[in-house]
C-alpha positions as a Markdown table, in Angstrom:
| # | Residue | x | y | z |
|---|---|---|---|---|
| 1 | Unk | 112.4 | 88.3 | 57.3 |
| 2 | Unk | 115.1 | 87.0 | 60.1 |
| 3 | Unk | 114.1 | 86.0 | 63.1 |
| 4 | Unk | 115.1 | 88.9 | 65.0 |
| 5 | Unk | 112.8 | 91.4 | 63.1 |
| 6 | Unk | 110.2 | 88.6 | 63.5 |
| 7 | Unk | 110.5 | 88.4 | 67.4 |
| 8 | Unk | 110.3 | 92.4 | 67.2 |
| 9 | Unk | 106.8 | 93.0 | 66.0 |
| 10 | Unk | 105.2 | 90.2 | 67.7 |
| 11 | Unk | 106.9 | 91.6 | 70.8 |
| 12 | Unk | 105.3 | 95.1 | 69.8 |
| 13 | Unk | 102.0 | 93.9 | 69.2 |
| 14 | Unk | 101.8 | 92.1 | 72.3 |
| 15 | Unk | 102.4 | 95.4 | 73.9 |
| 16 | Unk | 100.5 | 97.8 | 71.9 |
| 17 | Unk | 97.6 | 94.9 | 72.8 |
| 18 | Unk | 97.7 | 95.0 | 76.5 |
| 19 | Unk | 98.1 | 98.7 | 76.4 |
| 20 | Unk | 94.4 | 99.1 | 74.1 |
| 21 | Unk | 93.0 | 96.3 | 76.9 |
| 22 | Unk | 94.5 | 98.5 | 80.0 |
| 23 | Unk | 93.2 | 101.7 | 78.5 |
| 24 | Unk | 89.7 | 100.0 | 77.6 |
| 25 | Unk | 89.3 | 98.5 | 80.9 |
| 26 | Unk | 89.6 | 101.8 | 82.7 |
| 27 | Unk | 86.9 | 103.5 | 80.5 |
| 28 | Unk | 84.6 | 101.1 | 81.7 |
| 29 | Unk | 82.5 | 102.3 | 85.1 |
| 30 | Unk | 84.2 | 99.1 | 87.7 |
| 31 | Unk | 83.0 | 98.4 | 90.6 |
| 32 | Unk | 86.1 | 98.2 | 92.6 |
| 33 | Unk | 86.7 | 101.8 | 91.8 |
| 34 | Unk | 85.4 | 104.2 | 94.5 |
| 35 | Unk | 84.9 | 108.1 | 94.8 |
| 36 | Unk | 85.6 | 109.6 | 98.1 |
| 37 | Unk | 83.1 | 112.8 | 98.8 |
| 38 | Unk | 82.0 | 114.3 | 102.0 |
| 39 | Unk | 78.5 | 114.2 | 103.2 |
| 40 | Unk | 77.3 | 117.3 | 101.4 |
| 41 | Unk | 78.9 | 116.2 | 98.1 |
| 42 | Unk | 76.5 | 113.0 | 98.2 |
| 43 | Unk | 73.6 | 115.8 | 98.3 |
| 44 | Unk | 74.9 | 117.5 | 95.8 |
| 45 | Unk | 75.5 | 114.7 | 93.4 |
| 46 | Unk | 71.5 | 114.2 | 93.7 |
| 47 | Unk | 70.6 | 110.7 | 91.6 |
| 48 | Unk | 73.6 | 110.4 | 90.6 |
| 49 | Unk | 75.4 | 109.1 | 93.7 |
| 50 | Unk | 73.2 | 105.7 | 93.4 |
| 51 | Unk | 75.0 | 104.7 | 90.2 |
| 52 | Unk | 78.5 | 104.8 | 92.4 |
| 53 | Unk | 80.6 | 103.1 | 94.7 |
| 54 | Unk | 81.2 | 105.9 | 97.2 |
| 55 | Unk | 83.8 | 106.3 | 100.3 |
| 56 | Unk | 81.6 | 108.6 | 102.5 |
| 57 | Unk | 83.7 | 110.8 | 104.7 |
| 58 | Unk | 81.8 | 112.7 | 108.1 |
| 59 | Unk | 81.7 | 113.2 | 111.6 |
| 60 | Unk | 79.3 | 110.9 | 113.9 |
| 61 | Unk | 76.4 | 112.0 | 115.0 |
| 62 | Unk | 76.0 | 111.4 | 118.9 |
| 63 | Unk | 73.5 | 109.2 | 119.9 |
| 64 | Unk | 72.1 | 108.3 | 116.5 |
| 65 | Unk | 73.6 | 104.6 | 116.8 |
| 66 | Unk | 71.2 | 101.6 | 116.6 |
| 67 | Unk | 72.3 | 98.0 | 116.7 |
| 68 | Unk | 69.9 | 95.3 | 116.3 |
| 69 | Unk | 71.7 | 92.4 | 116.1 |
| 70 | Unk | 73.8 | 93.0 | 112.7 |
| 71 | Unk | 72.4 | 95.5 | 111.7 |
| 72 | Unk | 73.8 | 98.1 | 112.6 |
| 73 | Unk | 72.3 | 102.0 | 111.4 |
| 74 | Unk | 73.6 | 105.4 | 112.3 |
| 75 | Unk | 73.7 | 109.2 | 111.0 |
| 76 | Unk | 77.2 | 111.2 | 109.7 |
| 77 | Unk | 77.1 | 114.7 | 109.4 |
| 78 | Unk | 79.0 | 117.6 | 107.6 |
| 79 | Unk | 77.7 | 120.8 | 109.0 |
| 80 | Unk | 74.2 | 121.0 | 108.5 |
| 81 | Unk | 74.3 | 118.1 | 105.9 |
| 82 | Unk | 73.3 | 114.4 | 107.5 |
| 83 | Unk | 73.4 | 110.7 | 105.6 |
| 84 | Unk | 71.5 | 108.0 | 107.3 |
| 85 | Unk | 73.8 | 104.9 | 107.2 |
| 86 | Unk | 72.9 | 101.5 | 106.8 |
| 87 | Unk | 75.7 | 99.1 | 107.6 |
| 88 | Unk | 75.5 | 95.5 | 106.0 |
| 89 | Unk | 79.3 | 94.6 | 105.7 |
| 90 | Unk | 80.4 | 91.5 | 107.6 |
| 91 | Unk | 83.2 | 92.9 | 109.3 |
| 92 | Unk | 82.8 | 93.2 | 113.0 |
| 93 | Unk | 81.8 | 96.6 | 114.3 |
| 94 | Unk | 84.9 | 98.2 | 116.7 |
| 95 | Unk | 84.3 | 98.0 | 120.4 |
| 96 | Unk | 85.2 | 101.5 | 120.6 |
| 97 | Unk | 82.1 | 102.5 | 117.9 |
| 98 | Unk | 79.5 | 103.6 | 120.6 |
| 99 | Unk | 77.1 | 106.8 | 121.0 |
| 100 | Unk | 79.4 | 108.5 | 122.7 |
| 101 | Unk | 82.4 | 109.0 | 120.8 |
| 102 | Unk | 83.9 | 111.7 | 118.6 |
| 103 | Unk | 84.6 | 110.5 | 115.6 |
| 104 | Unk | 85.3 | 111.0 | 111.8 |
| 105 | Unk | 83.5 | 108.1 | 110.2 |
| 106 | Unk | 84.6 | 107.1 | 106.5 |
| 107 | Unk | 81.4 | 104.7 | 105.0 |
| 108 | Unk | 81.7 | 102.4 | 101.3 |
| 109 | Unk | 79.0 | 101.6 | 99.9 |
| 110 | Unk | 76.4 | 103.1 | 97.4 |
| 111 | Unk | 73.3 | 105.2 | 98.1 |
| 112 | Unk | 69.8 | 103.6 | 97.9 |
| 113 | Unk | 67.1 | 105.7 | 96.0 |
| 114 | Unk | 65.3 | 106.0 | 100.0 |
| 115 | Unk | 68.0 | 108.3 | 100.4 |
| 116 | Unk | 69.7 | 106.1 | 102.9 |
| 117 | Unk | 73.9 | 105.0 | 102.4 |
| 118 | Unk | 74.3 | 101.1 | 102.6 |
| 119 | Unk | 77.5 | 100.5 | 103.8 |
| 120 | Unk | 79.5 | 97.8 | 103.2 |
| 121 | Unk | 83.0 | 99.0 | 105.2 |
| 122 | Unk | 83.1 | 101.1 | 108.1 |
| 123 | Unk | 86.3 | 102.8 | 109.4 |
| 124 | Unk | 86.3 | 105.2 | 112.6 |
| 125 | Unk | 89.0 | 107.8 | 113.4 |
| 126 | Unk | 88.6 | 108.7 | 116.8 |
| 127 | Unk | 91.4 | 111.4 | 117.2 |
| 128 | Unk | 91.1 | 112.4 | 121.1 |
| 129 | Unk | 92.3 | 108.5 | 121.5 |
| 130 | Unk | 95.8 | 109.4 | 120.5 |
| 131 | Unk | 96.2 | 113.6 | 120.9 |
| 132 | Unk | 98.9 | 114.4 | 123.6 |
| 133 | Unk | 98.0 | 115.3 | 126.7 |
| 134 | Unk | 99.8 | 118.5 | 127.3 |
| 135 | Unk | 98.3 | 119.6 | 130.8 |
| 136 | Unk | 101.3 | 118.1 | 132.6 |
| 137 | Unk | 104.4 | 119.9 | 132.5 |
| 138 | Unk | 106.8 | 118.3 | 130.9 |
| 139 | Unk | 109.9 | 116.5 | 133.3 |
């Protein structure tokens, strides 16, 4: 066999190889992969949800905020559909994140069989920050 052929089939089999580990790793249920569902998908998913890393999408609920020193717990809502939150990430909580915003809140984490979300990341949209104030005519 020349060389050539030789450097061929190894060169194949290396490939094929990685391609059987690629397609083996992502079959397996990893932990950096997340599903994103709103608020009443988590209900629907029933015990389920608490064998997944989840990105929670929903809107704020006012005044449900407590802070007690890190912790940090809340409610997000979807219609009539609500998900206690339980934030114990070590990122710092926004300045802006208060009772009395309007925000869409998007939680990671995984449900706890209690029923409530322990979040690990927290990220707040708070739209009316950055809509256009159209009440002045324009110059």
């Amino acid at each position: 066999m020349n060389n050539n052929k030789l450097k061929f089939i190894i060169g194949s089999l290396v490939i094929i190889a990685a391609v059987i580990l690629l397609a083996v790793q992502g079959m397996e249920e990893d932990e950096t992969m997340s599903y994103s569902k709103s608020v009443s998908e988590v209900h629907l998913l029933g015990d389920r949800a608490q064998s997944m890393t989840l990105k929670v999408n929903g809107d704020l609920k006012k005044g449900s905020i407590v802070r007690n020193n890190m912790d940090l717990d809340f409610v997000i809502t979807e219609g009539e559909s609500e998900l206690s939150i339980h934030y114990i990430g070590k990122d710092p909580i926004p300045d802006t994140f208060n009772n009395e915003m309007d925000a869409e809140v998007i939680v990671s984490g995984r449900l706890q069989p209690d029923g409530i979300f322990n979040a690990e990341r927290i990220q707040a949209k708070c739209a009316s920050k950055y809509e256009a104030d159209y009440s002045s005519p324009e110059v």
